[in-house]
C-alpha positions as CSV (number, residue, x, y, z in Angstrom):
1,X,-0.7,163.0,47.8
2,X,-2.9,160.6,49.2
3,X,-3.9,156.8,48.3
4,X,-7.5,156.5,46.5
5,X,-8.3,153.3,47.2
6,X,-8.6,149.7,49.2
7,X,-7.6,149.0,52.6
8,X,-5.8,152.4,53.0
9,X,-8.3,154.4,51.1
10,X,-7.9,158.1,52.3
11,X,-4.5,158.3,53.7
12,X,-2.3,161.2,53.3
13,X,1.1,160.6,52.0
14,X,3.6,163.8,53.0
15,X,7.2,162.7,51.6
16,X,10.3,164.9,52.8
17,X,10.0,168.1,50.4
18,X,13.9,167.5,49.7
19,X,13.2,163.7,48.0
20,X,14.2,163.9,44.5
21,X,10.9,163.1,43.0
22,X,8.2,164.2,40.4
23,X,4.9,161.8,42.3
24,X,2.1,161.0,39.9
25,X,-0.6,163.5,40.5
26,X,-3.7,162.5,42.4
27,X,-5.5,163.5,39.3
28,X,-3.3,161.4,37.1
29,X,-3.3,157.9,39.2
30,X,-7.2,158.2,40.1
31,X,-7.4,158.2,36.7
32,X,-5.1,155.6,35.7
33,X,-6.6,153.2,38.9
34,X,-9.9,154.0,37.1
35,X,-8.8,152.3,33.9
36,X,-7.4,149.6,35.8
37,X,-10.4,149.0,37.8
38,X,-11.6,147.0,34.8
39,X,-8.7,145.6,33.4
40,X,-6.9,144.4,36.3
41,X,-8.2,142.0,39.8
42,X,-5.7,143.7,41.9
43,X,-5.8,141.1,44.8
44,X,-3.2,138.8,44.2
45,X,-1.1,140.2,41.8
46,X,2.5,140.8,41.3
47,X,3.9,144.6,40.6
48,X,7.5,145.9,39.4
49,X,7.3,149.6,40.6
50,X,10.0,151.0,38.3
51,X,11.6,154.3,39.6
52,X,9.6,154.3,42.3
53,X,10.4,157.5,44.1
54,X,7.9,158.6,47.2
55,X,6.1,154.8,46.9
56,X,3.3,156.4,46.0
57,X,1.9,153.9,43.2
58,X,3.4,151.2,45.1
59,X,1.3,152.2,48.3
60,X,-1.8,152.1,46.3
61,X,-1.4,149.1,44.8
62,X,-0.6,147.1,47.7
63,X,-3.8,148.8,49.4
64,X,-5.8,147.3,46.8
65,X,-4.2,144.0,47.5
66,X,-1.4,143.0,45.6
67,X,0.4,139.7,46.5
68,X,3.8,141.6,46.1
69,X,5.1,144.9,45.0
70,X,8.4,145.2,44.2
71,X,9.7,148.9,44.5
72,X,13.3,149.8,42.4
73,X,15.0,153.2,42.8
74,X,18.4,154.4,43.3
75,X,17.9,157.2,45.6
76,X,18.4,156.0,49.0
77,X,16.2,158.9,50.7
78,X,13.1,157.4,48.6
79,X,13.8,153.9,49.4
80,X,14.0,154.9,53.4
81,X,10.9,156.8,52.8
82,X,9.0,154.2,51.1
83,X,10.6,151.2,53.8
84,X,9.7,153.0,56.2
85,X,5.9,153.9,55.6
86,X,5.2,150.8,54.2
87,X,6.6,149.4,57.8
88,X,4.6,152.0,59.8
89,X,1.1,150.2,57.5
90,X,1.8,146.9,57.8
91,X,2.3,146.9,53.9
92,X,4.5,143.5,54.4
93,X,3.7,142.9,50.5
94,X,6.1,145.9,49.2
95,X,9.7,144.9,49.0
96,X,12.0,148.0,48.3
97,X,14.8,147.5,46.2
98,X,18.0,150.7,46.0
99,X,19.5,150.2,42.4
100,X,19.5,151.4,39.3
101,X,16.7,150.2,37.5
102,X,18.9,149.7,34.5
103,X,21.7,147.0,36.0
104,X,18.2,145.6,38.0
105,X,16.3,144.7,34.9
106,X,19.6,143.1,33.9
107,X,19.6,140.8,36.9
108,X,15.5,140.3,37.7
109,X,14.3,137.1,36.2
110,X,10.5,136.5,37.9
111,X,7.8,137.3,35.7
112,X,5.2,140.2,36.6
113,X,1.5,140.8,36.2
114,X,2.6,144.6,35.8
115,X,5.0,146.9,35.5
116,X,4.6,150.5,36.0
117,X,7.7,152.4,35.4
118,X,8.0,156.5,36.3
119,X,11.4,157.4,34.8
120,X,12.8,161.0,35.9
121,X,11.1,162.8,32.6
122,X,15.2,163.7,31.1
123,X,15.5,159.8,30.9
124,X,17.4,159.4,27.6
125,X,16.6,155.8,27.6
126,X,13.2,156.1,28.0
127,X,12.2,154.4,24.7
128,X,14.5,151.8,25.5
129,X,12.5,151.0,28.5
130,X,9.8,148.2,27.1
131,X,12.3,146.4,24.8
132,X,14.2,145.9,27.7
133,X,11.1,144.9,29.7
134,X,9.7,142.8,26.8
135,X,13.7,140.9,25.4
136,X,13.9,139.8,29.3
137,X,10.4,138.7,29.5
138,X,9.6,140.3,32.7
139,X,5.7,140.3,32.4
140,X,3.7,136.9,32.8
141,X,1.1,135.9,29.7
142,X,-1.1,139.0,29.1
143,X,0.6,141.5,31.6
144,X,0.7,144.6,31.3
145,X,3.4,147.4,30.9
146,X,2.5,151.2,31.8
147,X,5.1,153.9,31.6
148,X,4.5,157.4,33.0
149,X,5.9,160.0,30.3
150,X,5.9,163.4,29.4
151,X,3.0,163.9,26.6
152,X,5.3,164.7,23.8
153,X,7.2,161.8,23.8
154,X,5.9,159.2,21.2
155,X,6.3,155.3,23.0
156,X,3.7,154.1,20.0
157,X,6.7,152.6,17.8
158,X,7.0,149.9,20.2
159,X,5.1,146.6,18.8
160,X,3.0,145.7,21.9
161,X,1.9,149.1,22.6
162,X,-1.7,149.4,22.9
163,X,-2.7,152.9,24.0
164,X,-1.4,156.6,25.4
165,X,-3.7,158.5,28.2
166,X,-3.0,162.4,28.0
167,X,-3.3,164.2,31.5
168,X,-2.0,167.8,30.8
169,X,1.7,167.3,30.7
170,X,1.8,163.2,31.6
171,X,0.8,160.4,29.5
172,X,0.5,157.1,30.4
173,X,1.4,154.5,27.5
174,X,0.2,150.9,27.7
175,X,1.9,147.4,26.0
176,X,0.4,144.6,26.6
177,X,2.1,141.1,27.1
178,X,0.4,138.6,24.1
179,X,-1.7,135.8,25.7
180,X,-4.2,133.8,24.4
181,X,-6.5,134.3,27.6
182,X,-5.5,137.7,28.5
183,X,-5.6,136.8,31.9
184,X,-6.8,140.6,32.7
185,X,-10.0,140.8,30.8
């Protein structure tokens, strides 16, 4: 695991083998960072980091310059792990959160640029997990929602869904916030 781009382009991530994680591949999130490239100006904005495991997705975008990156999971090993190598990398823009990220999204009421959400891939609420994002109007105008998902579940029903990326096994599915701008394009 390693980040692909922005300040800390190149580093090496090596998590505890015992966390109790599935990380994005590197294959998978060079790819997704790709799309992004032209969708999103990294520097400046805000990030909800949903299940965040190992940090790895919150690492990278706070490399590429995200104001803040806020990072929710309830295993306390992953959140020691992320606190700590965001600490050792002076990554003072990644604020770790331990909950669950149900009762969190009950409680958060600041607005986000994005939201990428990894749920453990069992997740029985995982369709749930944009009408919740979207009734508690967690994304600014024209944000963006991306959850990470195994390919055979279908996220399309959803009315602000815009698109599913296939990488073997993982999908990506996008839902976009409406906005008259679209402050990302």
């Amino acid at each position: 695991m390693r980040i692909i781009g922005g300040k800390l382009k190149g580093l090496r991530l090596n998590p505890p083998k015992n966390l109790p994680v599935r990380p994005t591949t590197d294959m998978a999130k060079e790819a997704l960072f790709n799309i992004l490239q032209n969708q999103v100006e990294f520097e400046d904005i805000r990030v909800l980091d949903l299940f965040s495991g190992t940090g790895n997705i919150s690492m990278e975008f706070a490399s590429r310059g995200a104001s803040q990156v806020i990072s929710v999971d309830r295993s306390i090993y992953c959140v020691n792990y992320l606190k700590d190598i965001s600490r050792q990398h002076q990554l003072d823009s990644i604020k770790v959160y331990n909950d669950d990220v149900f009762k969190y999204l009950q409680l958060e009421t600041d607005q986000f640029d994005l939201v990428f959400a990894d749920p453990p891939y069992d997740l029985n609420k995982l369709r749930e997990l944009p009408g919740i994002i979207f009734d508690r109007n967690l994304l600014a105008p024209g944000g963006l929602l991306i959850v990470e998902h195994q390919s055979m579940q279908n996220l399309t029903k959803h009315p602000a869904f815009t698109e599913q990326r296939r990488y073997g096994n993982s999908s990506f599915s996008f839902f976009r916030q409406a906005d008259d701008k679209n402050s990302f394009e």
